[in-house]
C-alpha positions as a printed NumPy array, in Angstrom:
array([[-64.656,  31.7  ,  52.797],
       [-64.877,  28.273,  50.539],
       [-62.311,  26.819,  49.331],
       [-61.953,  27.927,  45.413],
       [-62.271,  24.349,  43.998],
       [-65.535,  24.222,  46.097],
       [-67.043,  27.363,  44.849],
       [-65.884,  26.226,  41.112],
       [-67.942,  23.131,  41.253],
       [-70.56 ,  24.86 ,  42.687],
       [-71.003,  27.681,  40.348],
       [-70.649,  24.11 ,  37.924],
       [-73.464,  22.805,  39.698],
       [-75.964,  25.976,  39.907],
       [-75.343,  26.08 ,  36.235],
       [-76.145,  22.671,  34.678],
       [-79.307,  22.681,  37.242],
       [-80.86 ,  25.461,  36.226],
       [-81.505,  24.809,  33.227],
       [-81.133,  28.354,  31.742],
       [-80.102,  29.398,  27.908],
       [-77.099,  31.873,  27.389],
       [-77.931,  35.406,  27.309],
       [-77.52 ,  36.338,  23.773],
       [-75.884,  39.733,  25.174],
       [-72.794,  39.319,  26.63 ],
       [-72.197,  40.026,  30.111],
       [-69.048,  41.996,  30.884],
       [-67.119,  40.155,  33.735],
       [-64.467,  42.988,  35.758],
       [-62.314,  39.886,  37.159],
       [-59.268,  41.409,  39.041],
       [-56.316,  40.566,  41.366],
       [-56.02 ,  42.31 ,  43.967],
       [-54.127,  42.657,  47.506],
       [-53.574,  45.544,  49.355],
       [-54.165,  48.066,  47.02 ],
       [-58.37 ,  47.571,  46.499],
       [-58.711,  50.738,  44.699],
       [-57.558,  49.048,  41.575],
       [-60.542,  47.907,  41.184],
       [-62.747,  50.816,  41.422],
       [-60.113,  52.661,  39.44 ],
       [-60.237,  49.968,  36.799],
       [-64.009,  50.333,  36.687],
       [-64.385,  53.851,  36.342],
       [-61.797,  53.536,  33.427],
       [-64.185,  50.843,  31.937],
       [-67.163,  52.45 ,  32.577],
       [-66.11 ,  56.588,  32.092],
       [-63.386,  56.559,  29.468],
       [-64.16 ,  53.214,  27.255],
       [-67.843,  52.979,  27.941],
       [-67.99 ,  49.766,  28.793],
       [-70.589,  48.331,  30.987],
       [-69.63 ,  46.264,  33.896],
       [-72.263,  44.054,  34.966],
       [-70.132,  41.807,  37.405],
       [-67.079,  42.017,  39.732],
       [-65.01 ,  39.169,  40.709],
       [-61.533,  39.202,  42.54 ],
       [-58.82 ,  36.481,  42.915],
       [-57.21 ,  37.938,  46.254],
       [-55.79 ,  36.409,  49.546],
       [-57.196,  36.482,  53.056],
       [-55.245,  40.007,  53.434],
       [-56.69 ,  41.065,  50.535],
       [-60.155,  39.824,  51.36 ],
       [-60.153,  41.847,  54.245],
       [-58.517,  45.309,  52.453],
       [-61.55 ,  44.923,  50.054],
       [-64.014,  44.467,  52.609],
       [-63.034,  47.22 ,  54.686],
       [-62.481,  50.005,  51.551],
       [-65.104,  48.637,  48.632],
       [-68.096,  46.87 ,  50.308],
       [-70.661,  47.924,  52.607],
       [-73.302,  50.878,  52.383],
       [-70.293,  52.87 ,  53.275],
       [-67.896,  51.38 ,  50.915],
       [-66.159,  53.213,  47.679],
       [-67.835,  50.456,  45.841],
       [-71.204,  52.013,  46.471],
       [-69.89 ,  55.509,  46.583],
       [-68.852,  55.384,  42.857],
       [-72.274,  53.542,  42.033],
       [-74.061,  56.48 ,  43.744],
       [-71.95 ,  59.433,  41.969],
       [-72.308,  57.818,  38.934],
       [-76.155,  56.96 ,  39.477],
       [-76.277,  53.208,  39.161],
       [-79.042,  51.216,  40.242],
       [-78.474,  49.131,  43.11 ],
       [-77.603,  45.858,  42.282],
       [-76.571,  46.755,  38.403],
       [-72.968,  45.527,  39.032],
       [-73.363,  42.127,  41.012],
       [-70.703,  42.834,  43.662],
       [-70.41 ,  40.992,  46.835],
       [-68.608,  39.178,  49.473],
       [-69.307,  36.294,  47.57 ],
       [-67.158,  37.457,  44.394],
       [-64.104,  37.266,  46.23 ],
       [-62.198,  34.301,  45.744],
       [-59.582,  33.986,  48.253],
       [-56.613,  31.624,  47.564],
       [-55.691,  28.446,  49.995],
       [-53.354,  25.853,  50.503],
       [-53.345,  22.403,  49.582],
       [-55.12 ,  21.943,  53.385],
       [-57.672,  24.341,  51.641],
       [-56.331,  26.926,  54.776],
       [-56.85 ,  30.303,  53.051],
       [-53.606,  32.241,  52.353],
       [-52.413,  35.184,  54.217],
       [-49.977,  36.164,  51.145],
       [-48.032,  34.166,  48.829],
       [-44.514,  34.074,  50.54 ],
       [-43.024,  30.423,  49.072],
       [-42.779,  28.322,  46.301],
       [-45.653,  26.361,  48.169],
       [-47.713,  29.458,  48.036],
       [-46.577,  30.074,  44.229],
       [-48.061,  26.74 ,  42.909],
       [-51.134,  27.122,  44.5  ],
       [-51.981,  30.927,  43.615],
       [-50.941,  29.869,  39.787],
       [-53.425,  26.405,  39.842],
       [-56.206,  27.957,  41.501],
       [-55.966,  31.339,  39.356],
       [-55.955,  28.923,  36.69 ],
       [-58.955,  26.979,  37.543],
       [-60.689,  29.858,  38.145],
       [-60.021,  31.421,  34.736],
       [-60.331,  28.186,  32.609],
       [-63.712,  27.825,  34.37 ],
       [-65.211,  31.378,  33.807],
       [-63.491,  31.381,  29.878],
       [-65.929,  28.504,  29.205],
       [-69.057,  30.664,  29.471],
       [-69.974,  31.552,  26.502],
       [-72.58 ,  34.368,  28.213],
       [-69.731,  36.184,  29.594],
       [-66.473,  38.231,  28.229],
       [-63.997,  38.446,  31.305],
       [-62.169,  41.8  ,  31.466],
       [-58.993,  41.433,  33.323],
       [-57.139,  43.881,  35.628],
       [-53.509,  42.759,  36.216],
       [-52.962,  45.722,  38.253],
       [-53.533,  44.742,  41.762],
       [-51.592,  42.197,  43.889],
       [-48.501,  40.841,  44.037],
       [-46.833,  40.522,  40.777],
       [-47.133,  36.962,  40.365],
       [-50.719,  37.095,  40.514],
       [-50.926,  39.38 ,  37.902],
       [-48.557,  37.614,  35.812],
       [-50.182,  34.447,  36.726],
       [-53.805,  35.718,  35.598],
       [-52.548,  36.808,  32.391],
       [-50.55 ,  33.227,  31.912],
       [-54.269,  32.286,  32.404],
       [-55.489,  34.235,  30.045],
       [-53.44 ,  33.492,  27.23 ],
       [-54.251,  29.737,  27.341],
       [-57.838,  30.416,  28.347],
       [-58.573,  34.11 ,  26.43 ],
       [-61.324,  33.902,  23.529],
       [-61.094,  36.765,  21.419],
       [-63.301,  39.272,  23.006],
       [-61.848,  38.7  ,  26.559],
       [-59.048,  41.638,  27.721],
       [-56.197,  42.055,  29.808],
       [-55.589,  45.727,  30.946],
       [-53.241,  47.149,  33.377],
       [-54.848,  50.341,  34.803],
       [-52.314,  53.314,  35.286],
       [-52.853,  56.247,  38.064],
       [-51.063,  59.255,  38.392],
       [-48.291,  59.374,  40.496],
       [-49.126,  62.164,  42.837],
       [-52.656,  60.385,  43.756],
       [-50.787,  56.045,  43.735],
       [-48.959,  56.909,  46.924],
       [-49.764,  59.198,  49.392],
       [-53.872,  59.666,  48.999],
       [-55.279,  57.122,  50.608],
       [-59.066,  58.139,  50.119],
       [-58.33 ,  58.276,  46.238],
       [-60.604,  55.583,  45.108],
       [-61.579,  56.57 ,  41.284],
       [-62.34 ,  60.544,  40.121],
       [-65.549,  61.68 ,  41.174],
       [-67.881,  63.357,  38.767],
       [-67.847,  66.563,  41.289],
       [-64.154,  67.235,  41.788],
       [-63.054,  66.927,  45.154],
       [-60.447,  68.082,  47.129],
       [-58.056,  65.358,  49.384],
       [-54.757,  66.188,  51.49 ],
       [-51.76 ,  64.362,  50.126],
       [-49.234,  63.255,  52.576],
       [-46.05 ,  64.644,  50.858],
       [-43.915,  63.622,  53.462],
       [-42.818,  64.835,  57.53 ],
       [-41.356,  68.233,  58.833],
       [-38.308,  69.006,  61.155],
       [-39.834,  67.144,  64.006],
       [-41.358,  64.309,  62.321],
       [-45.159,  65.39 ,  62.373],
       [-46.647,  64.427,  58.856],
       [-47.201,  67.243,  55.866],
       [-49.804,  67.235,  53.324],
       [-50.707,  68.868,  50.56 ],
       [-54.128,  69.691,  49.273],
       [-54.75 ,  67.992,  46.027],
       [-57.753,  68.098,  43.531],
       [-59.201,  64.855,  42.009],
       [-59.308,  67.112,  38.807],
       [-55.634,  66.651,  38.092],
       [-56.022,  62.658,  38.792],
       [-55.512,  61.092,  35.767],
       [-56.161,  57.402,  34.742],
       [-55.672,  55.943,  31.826],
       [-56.534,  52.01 ,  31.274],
       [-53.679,  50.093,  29.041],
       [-54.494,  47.152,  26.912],
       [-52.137,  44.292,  27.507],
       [-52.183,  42.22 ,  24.27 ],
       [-51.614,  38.791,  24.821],
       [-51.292,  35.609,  22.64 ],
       [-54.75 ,  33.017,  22.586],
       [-53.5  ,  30.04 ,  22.888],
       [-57.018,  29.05 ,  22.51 ],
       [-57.245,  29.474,  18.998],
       [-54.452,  28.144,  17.832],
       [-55.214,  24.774,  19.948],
       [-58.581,  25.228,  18.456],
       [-60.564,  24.63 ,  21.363],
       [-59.596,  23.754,  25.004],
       [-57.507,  22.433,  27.757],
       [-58.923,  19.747,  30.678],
       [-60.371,  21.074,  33.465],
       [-58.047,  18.998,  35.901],
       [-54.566,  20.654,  34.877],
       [-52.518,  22.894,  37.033],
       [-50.934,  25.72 ,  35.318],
       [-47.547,  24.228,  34.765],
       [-49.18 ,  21.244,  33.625],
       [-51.308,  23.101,  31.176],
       [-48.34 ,  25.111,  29.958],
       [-47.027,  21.612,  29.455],
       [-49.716,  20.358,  27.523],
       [-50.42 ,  22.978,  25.522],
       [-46.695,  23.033,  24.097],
       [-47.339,  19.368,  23.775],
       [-50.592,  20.344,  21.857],
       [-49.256,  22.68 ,  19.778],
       [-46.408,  20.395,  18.422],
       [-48.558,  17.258,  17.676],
       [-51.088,  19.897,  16.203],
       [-48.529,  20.824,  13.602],
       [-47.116,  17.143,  13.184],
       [-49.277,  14.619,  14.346],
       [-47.97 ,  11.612,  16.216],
       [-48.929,   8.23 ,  15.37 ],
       [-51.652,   6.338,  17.744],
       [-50.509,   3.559,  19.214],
       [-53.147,   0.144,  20.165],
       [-52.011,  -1.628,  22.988],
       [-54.49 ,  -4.617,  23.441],
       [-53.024,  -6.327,  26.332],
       [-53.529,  -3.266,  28.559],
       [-56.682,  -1.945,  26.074],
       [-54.942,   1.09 ,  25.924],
       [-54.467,   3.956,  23.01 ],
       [-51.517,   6.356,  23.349],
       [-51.218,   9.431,  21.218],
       [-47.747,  10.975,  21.974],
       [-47.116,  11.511,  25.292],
       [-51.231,  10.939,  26.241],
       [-52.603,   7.649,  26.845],
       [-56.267,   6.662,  27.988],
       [-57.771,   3.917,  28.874],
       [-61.067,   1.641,  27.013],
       [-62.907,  -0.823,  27.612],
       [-62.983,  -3.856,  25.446],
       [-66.194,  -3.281,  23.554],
       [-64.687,   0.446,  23.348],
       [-61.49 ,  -0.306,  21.914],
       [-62.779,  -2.76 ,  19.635],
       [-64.923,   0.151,  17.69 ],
       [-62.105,   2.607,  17.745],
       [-59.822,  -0.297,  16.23 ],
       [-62.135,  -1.06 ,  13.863],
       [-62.445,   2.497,  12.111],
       [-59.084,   2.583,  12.128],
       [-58.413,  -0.387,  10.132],
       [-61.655,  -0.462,   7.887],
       [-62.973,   3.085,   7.546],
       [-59.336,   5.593,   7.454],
       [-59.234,   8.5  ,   5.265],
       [-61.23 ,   8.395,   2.383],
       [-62.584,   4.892,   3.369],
       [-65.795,   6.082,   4.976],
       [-68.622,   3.969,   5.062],
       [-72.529,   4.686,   5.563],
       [-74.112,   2.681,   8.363],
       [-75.895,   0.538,   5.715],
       [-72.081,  -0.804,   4.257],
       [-71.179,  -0.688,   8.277],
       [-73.76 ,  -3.445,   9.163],
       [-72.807,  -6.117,   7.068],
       [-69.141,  -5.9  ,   8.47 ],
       [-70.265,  -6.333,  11.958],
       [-68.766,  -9.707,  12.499],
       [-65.152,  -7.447,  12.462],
       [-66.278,  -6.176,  15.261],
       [-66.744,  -9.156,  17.315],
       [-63.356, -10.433,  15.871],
       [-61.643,  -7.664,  17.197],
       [-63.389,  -7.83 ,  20.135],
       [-62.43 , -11.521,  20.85 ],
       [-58.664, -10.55 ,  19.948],
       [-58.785,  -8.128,  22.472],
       [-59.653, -10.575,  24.842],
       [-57.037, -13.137,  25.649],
       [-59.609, -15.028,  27.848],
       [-61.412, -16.324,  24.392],
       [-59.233, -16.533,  21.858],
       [-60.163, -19.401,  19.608],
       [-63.706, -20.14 ,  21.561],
       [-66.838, -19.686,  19.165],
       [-68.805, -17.966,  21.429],
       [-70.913, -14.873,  19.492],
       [-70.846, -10.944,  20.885],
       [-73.447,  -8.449,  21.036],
       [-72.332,  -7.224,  17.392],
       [-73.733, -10.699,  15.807],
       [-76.77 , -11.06 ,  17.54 ],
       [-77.973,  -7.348,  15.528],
       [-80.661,  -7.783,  13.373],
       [-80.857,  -4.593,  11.019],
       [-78.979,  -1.586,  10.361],
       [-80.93 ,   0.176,  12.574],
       [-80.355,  -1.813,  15.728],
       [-76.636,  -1.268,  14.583],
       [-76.82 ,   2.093,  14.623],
       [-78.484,   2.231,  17.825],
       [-75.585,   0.267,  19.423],
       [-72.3  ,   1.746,  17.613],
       [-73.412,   5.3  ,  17.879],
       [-73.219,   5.692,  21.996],
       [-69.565,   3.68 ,  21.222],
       [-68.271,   6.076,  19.053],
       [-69.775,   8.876,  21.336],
       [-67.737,   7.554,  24.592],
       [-64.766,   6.742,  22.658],
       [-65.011,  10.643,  21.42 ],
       [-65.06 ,  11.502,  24.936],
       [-62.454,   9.69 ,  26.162],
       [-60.033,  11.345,  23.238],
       [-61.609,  14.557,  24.121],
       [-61.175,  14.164,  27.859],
       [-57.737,  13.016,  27.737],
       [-56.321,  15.537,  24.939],
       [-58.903,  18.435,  25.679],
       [-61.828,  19.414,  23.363],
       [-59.741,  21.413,  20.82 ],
       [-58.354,  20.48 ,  16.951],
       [-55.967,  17.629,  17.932],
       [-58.729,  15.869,  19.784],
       [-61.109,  16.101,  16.83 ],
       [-57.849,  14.776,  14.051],
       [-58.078,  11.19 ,  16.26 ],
       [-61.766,  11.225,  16.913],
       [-64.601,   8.61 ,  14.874],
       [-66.327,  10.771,  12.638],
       [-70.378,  10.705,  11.926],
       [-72.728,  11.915,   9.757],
       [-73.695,  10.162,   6.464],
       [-70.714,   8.304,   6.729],
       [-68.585,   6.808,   9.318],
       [-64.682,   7.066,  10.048],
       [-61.35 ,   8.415,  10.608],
       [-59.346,  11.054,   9.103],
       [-56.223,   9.5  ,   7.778],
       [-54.629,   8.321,  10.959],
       [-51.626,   6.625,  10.759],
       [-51.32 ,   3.806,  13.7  ],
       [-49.779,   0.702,  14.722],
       [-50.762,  -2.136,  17.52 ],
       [-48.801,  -3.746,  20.104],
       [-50.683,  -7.245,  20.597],
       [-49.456,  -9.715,  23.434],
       [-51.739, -12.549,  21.877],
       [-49.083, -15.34 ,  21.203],
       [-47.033, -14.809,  24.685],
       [-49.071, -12.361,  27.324],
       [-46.773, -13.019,  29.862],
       [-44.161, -10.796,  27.754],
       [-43.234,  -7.507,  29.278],
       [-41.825,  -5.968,  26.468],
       [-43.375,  -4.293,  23.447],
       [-43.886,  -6.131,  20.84 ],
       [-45.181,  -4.197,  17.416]])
């Protein structure tokens, strides 16, 4: 079994290679935890399928390597309750994708698959990689994920729906699915309730000499009922999402952090000695050319100071002064940059647009592509700028051997 982060970048891969257009249709996603207790899933899917009818068209399961092998032995194979239920409830072959393949078994950071989740150790890396998994499969827009926190140890389930509310779009579900008590314990061949009703013997505990006693018991009095879990979306309210390279506690983190500077944004601060931009508590890195473009916007073209790239061109010369403040290594020489060597507005255009583009993504890559990302981004369209930012710069130019800042 891969490690999750490989099979992640490989579903990533498989995806941007093909080359294929989202379904318009929406495929419904059964994504469960699960550990020793694999009839949560077929229980969960009967519930989708018999009470809510809801088509399942795929199966995936967060799990450890105990789990893995509970789920192989009870739900796959010709033999396996998976394909029993498909078979009672006459489903094509194939209609649910279902395989070894959709189990994604949590490991360690030596990428050594889990046997359970016993430590703190074990903790962290169930919530990351439940995270990961989540945040990945939330970004397809052809699929609606339809969570079961009913298998597993607690902490996965709580950990998928932590996932969930900073991932969830608003057609994704959590449920919890609920089994009567007489068939949870004691039935072990209960695995959903058959279309035909069908008769198992419930162990209902051991006589005077310790020999086992059961009970006959009819799947017709099995009842299960599927509960929605309602759960905040995060998502919205940050208006878009978090980076891909987070852990859960760090996304917790940053989300609060989000949220905050959402509803009172921070200041940006400049630094040009280390060509730096810092937003709160997020800083990124740009390159001289880079930062010169962002500076320039924000001095020249903030809040209702936007200019068309035919008023731009003729104020290209900023850009080269800014670009020769930036750099400590020519202050005062007269050499000319690439912005004064541009003939028309077109050539301009040609050269400022992939700026503005990469300085978008670094803003976007270091805040996450949601609404505070887009308040500190460079604007484009008929016009060109900035949306009212408010910013100061800390400039080393007379003394760059100073360590402190200097505004």
């Amino acid at each position: 079994m891969q490690d999750i982060r490989v099979q992640i970048e490989e579903m990533r891969g498989h995806m941007a290679s093909s080359g294929t257009q989202p379904r318009i249709e929406q495929r419904n996603v059964l994504t469960a935890v699960v550990g020793n207790t694999p009839a949560v899933v077929t229980e969960t899917l009967w519930a989708l399928e018999q009470q809510r009818a809801i088509r399942v068209d795929e199966i995936r399961i967060i799990t450890t390597a105990v789990g893995r092998d509970s789920i192989a032995r009870y739900l796959l194979g010709p033999d396996g309750h998976f394909a029993k239920y498909c078979h009672d409830y006459g489903l094509a072959a194939g209609r649910i994708a279902f395989s070894a393949q959709s189990l994604y078994v949590i490991a360690d950071n030596q990428g050594k698959e889990l046997q359970d989740i016993r430590n703190s150790d074990d903790n962290q890396a169930a919530a990351d990689q439940t995270f990961a998994l989540i945040q990945d499969w939330a970004s397809r827009k052809e699929e609606r994920l339809l969570c079961s926190v009913a298998g597993g140890r607690k902490t996965l389930g709580i950990y998928l729906t932590m996932a969930m509310m900073l991932c969830g779009r608003p057609d994704d579900a959590v449920y919890h699915v609920l089994v009567a008590p007489q068939f949870e314990m004691g039935v072990p061949d209960f695995f959903y309730p058959p279309p035909v009703e069908t008769v198992h013997q419930r162990r209902a505990g051991v006589n005077e000499v310790g020999r086992p006693v059961f009970q006959p018991i009819s799947s017709g009095d099995a009842q299960v009922d599927l509960a929605d879990i309602p759960f905040p979306r995060l998502r919205d309210a940050l208006g878009g999402d978090l980076p891909f390279e987070l852990g859960l506690t760090q996304a917790i983190a940053h989300s609060r952090l989000l949220l905050s500077y959402i509803q009172s944004p921070p200041p940006l601060t400049v630094d040009l000695h280390n060509r730096t931009v810092t937003v709160g508590e997020f800083t990124f890195a740009l390159s001289r050319q880079l930062l010169a473009v962002y500076l320039f916007f924000l001095e020249y073209c903030n809040g209702g100071d936007w200019l068309p790239v035919a008023e731009l061109y003729p104020r290209r010369s900023l850009l080269s002064e800014l670009e020769r403040r930036i750099d400590r290594l020519r202050l005062g020489e007269a050499e000319a940059y690439t912005w004064d060597k541009l003939r028309d507005p077109e050539e301009f255009r040609s050269r400022v647009g992939p700026c503005i583009s990469k300085v978008n993504g670094k803003i976007r890559t270091a805040l996450g592509a949601n609404r505070l990302a887009a308040r500190y981004q460079i604007a484009t369209g008929g016009s060109y700028g900035v949306n009212g930012i408010e910013f100061h710069i800390v400039d080393y130019a007379k003394d760059p051997s100073k360590n402190n800042l200097e505004q």
